[in-house]
MIDOSE-1310 file (N, C-alpha, C; in nm, 2 decimals, decimal comma, always signed):
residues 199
xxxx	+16,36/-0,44/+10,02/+16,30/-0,57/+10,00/+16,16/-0,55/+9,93; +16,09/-0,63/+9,82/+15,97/-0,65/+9,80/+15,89/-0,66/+9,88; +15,80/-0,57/+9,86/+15,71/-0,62/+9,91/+15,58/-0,71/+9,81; +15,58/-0,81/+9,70/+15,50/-0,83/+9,63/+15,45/-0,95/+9,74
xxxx	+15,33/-0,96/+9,69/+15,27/-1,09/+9,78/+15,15/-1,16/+9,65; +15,13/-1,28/+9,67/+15,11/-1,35/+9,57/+14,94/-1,32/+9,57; +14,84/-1,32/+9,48/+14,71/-1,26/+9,45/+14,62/-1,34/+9,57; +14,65/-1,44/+9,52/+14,57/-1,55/+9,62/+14,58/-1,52/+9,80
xxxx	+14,68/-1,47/+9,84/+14,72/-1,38/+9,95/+14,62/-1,28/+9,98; +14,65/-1,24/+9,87/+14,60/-1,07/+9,88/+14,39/-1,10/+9,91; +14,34/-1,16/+9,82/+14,19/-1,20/+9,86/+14,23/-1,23/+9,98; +14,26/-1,33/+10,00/+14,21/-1,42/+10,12/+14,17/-1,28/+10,30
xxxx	+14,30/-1,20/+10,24/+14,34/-1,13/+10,41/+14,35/-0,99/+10,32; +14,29/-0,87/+10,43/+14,29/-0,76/+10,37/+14,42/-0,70/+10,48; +14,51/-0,67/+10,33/+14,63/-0,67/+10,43/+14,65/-0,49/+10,43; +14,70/-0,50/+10,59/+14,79/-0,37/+10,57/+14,91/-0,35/+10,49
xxxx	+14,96/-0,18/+10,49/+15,06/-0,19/+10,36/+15,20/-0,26/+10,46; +15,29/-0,30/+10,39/+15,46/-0,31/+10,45/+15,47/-0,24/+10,52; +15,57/-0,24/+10,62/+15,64/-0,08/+10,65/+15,74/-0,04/+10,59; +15,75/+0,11/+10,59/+15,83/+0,16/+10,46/+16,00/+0,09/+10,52
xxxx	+15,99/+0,06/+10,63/+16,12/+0,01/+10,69/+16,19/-0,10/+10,59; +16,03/-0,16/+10,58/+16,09/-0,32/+10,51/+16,22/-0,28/+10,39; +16,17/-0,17/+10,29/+16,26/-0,17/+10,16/+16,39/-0,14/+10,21; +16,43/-0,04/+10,35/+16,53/-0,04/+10,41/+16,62/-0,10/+10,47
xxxx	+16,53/-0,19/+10,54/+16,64/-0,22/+10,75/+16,67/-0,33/+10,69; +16,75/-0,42/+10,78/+16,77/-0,55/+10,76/+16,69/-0,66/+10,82; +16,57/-0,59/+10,90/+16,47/-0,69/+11,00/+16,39/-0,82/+10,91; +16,37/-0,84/+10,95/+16,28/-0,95/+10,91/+16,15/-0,98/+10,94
xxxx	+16,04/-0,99/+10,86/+15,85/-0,98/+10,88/+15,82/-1,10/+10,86; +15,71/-1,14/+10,98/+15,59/-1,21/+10,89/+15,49/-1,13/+10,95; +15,38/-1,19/+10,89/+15,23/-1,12/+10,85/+15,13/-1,19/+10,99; +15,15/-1,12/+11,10/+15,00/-1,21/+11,18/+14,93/-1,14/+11,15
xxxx	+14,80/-1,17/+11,16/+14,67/-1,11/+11,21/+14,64/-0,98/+11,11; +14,72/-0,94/+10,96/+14,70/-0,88/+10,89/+14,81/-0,74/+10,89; +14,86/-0,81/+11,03/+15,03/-0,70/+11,06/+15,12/-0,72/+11,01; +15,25/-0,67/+10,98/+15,39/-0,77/+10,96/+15,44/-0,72/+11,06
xxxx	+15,48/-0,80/+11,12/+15,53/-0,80/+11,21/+15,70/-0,78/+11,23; +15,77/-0,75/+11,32/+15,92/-0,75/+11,26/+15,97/-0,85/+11,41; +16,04/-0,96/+11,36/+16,09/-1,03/+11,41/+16,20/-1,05/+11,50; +16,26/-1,04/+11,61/+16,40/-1,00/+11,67/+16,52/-1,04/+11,61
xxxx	+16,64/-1,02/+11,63/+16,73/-1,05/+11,55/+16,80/-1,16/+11,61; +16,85/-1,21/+11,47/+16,89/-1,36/+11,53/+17,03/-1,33/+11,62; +17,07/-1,43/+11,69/+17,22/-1,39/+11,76/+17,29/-1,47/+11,65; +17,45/-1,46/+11,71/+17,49/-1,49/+11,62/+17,54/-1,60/+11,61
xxxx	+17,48/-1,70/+11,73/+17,50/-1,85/+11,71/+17,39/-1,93/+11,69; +17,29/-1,87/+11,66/+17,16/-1,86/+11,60/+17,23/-1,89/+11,43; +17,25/-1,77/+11,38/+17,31/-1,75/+11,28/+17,38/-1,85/+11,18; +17,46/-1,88/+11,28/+17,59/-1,97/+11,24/+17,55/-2,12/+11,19
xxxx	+17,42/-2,17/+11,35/+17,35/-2,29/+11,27/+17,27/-2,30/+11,22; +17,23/-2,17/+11,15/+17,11/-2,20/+11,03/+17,19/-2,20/+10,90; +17,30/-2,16/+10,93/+17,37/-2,16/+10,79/+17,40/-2,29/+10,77; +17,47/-2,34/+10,85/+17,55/-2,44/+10,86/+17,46/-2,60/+10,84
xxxx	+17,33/-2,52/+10,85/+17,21/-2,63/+10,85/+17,20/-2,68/+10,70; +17,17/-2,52/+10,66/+17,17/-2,53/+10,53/+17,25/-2,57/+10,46; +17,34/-2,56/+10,44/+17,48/-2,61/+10,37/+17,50/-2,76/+10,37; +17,46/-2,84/+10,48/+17,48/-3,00/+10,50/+17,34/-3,01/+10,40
xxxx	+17,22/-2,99/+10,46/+17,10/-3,04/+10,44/+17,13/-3,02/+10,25; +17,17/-2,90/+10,17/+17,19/-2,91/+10,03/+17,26/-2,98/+9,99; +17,39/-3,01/+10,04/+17,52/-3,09/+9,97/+17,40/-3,23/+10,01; +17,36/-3,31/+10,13/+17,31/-3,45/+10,06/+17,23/-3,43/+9,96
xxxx	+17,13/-3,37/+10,01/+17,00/-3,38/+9,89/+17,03/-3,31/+9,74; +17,16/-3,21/+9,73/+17,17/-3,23/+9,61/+17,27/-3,34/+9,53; +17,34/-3,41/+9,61/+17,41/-3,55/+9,55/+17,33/-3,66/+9,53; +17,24/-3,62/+9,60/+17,10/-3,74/+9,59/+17,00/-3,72/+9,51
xxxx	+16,97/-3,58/+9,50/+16,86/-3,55/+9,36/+16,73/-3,53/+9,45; +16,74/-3,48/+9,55/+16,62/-3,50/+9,63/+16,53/-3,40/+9,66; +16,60/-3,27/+9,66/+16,52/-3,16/+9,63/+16,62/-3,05/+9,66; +16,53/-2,93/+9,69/+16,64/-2,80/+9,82/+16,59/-2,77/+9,89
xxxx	+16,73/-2,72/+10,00/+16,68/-2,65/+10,12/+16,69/-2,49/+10,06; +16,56/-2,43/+10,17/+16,63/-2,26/+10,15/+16,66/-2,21/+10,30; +16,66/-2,07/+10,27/+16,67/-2,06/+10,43/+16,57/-1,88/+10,43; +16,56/-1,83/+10,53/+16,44/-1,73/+10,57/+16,37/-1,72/+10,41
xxxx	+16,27/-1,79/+10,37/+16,21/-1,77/+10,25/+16,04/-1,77/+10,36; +15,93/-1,62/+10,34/+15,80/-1,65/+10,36/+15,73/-1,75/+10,29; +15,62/-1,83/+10,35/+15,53/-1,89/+10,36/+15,40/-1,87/+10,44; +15,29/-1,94/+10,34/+15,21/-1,92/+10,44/+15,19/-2,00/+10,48
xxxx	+15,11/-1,95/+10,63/+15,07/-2,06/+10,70/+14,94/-2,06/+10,77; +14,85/-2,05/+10,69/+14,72/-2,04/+10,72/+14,66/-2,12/+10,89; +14,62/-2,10/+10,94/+14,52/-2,13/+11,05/+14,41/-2,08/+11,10; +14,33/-2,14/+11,19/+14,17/-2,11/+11,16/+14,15/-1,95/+11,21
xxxx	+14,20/-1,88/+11,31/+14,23/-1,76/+11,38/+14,28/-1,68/+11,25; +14,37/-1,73/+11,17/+14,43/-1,62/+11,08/+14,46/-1,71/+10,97; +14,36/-1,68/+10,87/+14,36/-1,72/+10,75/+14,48/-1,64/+10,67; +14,54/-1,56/+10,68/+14,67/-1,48/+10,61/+14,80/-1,48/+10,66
xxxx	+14,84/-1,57/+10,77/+14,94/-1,61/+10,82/+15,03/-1,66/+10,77; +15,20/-1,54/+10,77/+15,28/-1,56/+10,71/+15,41/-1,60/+10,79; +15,43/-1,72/+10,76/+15,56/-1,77/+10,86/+15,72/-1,71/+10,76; +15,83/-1,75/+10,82/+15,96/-1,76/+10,74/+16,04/-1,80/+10,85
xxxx	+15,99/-1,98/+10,79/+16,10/-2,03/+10,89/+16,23/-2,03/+10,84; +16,35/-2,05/+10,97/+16,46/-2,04/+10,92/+16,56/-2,15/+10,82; +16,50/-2,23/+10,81/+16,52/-2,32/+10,69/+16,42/-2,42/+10,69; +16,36/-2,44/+10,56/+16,30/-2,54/+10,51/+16,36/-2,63/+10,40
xxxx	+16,30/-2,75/+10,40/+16,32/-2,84/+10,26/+16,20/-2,88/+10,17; +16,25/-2,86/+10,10/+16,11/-2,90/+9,96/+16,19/-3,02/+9,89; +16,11/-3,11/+9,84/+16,14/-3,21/+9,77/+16,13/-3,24/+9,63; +16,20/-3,29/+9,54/+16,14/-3,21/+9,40/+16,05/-3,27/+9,36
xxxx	+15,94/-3,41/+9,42/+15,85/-3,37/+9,35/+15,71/-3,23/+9,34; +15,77/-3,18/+9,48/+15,71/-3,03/+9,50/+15,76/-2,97/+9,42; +15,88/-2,95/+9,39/+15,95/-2,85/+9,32/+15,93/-2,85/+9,21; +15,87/-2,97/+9,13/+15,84/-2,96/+8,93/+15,69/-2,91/+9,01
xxxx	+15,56/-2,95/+9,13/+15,50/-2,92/+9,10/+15,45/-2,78/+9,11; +15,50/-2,72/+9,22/+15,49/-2,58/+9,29/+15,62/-2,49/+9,27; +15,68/-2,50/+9,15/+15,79/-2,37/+9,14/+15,71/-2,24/+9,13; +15,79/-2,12/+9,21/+15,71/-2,02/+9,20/+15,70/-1,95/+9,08
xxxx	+15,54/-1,87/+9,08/+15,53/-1,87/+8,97/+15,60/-1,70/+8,90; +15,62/-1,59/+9,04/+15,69/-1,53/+9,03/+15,80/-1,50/+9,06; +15,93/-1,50/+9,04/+16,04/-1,55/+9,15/+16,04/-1,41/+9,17; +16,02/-1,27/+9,14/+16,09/-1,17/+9,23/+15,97/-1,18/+9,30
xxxx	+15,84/-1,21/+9,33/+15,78/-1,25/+9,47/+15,85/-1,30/+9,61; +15,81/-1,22/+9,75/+15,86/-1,26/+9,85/+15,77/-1,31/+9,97; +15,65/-1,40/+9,89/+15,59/-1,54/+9,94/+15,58/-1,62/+9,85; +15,63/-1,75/+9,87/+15,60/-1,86/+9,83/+15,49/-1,99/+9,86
xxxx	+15,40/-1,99/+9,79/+15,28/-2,08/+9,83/+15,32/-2,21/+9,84; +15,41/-2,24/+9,90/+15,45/-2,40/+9,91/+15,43/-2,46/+10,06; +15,41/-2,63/+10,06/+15,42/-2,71/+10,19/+15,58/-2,74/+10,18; +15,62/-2,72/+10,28/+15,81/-2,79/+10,27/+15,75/-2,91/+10,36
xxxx	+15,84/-2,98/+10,32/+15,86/-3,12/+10,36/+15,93/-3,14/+10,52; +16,03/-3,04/+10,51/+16,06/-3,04/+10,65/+16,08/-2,91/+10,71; +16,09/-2,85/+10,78/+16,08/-2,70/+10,86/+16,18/-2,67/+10,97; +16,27/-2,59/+10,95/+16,35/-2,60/+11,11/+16,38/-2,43/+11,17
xxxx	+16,36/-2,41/+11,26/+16,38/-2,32/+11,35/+16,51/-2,33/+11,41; +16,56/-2,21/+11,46/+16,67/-2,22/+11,52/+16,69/-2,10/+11,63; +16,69/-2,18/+11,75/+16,61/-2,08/+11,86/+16,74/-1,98/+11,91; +16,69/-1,85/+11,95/+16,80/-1,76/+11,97/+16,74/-1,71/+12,11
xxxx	+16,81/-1,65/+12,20/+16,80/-1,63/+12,33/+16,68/-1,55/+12,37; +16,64/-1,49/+12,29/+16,51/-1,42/+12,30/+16,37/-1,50/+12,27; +16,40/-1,60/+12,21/+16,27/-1,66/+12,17/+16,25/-1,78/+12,29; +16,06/-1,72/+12,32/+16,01/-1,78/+12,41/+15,93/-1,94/+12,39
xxxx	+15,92/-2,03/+12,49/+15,92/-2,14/+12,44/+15,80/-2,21/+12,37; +15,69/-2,11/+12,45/+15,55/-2,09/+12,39/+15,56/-2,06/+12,30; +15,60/-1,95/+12,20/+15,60/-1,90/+12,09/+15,69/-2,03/+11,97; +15,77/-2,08/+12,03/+15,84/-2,19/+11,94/+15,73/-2,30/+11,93
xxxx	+15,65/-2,35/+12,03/+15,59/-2,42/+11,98/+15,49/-2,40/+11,97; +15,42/-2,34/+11,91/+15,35/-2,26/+11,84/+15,35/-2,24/+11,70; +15,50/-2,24/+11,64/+15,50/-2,25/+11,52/+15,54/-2,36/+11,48; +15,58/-2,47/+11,56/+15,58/-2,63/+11,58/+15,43/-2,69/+11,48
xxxx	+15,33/-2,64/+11,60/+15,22/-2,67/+11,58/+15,10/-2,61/+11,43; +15,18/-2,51/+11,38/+15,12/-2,44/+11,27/+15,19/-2,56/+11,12; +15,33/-2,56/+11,16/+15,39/-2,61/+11,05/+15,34/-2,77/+11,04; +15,32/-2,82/+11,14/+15,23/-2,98/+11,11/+15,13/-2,96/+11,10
xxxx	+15,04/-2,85/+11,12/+14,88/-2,87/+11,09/+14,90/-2,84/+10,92; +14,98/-2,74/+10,91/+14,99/-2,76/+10,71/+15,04/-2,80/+10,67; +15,09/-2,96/+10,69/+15,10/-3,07/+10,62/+15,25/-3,09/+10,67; +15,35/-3,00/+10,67/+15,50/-3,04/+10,68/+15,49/-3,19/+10,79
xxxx	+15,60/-3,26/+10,72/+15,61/-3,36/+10,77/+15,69/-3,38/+10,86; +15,79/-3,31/+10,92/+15,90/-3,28/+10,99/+15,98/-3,14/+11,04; +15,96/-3,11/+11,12/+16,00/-2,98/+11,23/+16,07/-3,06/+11,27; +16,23/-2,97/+11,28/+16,35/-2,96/+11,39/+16,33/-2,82/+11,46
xxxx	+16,37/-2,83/+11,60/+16,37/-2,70/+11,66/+16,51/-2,73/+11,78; +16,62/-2,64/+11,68/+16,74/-2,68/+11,72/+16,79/-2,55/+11,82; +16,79/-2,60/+11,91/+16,86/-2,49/+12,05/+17,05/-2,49/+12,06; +17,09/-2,45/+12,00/+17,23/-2,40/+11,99/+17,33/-2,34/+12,17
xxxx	+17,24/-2,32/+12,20/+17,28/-2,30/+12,36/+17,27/-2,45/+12,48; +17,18/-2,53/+12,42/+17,15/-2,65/+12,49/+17,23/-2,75/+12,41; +17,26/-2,74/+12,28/+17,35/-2,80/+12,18/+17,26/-2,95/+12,18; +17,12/-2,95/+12,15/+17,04/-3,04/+12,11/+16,91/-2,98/+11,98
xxxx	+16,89/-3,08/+11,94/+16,75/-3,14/+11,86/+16,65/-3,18/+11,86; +16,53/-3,08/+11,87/+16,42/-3,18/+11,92/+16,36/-3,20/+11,78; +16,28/-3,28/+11,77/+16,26/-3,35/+11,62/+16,09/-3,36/+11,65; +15,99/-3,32/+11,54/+15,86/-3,33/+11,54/+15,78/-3,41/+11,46
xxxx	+15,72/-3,47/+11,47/+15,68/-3,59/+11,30/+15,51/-3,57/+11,34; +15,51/-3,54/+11,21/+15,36/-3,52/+11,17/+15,28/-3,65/+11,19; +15,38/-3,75/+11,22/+15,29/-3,86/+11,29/+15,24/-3,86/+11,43; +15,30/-3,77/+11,45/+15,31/-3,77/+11,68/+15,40/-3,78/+11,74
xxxx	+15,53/-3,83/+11,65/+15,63/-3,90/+11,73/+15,71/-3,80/+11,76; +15,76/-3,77/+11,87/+15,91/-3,68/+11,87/+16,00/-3,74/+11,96; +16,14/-3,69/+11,91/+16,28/-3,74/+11,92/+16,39/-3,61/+11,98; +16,43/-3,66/+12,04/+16,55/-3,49/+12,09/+16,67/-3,54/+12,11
xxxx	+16,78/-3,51/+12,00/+16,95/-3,54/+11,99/+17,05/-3,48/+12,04; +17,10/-3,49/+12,10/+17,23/-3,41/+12,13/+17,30/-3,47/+12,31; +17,36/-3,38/+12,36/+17,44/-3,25/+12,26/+17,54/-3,33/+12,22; +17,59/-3,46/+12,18/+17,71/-3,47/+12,14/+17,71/-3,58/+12,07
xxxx	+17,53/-3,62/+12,04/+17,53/-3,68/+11,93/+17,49/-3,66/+11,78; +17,42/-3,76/+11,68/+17,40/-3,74/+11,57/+17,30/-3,69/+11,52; +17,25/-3,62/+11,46/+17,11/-3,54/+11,41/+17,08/-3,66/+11,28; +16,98/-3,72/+11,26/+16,90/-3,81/+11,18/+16,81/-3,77/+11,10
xxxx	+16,81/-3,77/+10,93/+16,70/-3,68/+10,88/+16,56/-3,78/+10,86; +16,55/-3,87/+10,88/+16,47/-3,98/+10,84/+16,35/-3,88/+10,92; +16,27/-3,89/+10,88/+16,17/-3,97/+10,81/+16,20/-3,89/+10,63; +16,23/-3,74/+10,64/+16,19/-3,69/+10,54/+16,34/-3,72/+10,48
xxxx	+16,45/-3,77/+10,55/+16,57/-3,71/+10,46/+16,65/-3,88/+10,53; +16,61/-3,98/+10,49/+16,70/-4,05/+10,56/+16,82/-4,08/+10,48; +16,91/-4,13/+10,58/+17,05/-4,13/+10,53/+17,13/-4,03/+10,54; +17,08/-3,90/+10,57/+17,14/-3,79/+10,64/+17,14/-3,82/+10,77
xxxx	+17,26/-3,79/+10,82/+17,37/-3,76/+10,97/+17,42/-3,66/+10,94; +17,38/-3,56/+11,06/+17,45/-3,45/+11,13/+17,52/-3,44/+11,23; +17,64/-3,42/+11,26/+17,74/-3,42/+11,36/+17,67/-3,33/+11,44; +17,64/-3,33/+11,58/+17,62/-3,20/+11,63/+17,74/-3,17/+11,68
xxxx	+17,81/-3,17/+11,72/+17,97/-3,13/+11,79/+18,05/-3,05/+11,64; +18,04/-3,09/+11,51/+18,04/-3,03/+11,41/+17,92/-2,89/+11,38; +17,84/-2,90/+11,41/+17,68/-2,83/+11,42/+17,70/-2,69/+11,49; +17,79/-2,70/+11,61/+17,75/-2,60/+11,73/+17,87/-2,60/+11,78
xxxx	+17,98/-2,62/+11,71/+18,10/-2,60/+11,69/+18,13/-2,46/+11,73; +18,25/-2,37/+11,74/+18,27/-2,20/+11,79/+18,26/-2,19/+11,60; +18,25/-2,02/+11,65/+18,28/-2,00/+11,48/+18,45/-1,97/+11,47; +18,51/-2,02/+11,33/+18,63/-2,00/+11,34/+18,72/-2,12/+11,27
xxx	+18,85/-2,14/+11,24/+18,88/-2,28/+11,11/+18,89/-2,40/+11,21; +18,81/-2,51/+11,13/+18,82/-2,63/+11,19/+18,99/-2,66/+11,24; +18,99/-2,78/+11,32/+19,13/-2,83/+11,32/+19,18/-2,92/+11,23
């Protein structure tokens, strides 16, 4: 894996180097406190709904023209404690008018200086609840307008809006993308399904 990080990065935080692991393992980093840290591994029903996240959230928004979703892409996420804070949440959405205005300017770079529009996590059995919201609270203070933080074991949605408001769906109802994506419906009973061929 790259380790390039974008200039504007590099001032801000005097970073330590990668670990030589990074070009190797399959782990996954972000950057606190000038560390990269390596991330636990997702399970694999973890896994299954970040995929599956992604795959709905593209098919509307690309029939609709409305932007893309990615999925583990770094960001930063600056805060007053740690001005070099690098998140990778497990899927975000950008919208295109971010996207004519902030395409990256180096694509084999592996941070992207962008606000996504919406942010979602996808919590795996190791992740503590402090720590989730925690990155709740990072992704609305820099601007994102929308955090899901989808628990796959509870087979709900809790929903964040940079207005104040939060919402929590399940388990055997509809996932709603409104504010940032309205007119998207997500089945969750489709969502958190076994893995394996539909009926």
């Amino acid at each position: 894996m790259s380790a390039a990080i974008p200039y504007h990065i590099k001032r801000e935080t005097k970073l330590l180097p990668p670990p030589q692991s990074m070009e190797t393992d399959e782990a996954f980093y972000e950057l606190i406190k000038g560390r990269w840290v390596a991330m636990p591994p997702k399970s694999i029903g973890a896994a299954k709904v970040a995929g599956r996240l992604l795959a709905q959230v593209n098919a509307y928004v690309g029939s609709n023209r409305l932007g893309e979703a990615f999925l583990e892409m770094l960001i930063p996420v600056p805060v007053p404690e740690d001005k070099g804070r690098i998140r990778r949440p497990d899927v975000f959405f950008v919208s295109t008018p971010k996207l004519a205005a902030a395409s990256p300017e180096d694509p084999d770079a592996n941070v992207w200086d962008i606000v996504p529009d919406l942010a979602v996590e996808v919590t795996s059995p190791t992740d503590g609840a402090e720590h989730q919201r925690e990155r709740v609270q990072e992704y609305l203070l820099l601007g994102v307008r929308c955090v899901w933080v989808v628990y796959p074991e509870l087979r709900i949605v809790d929903v964040y809006e940079s207005s104040g408001a939060t919402r929590t769906f399940g388990p055997n109802g509809v996932l709603l993308g409104d504010p940032v994506l309205p007119g998207l419906e997500v089945s969750l009973n489709d969502l958190f399904r076994p893995i394996g061929p539909t009926e």
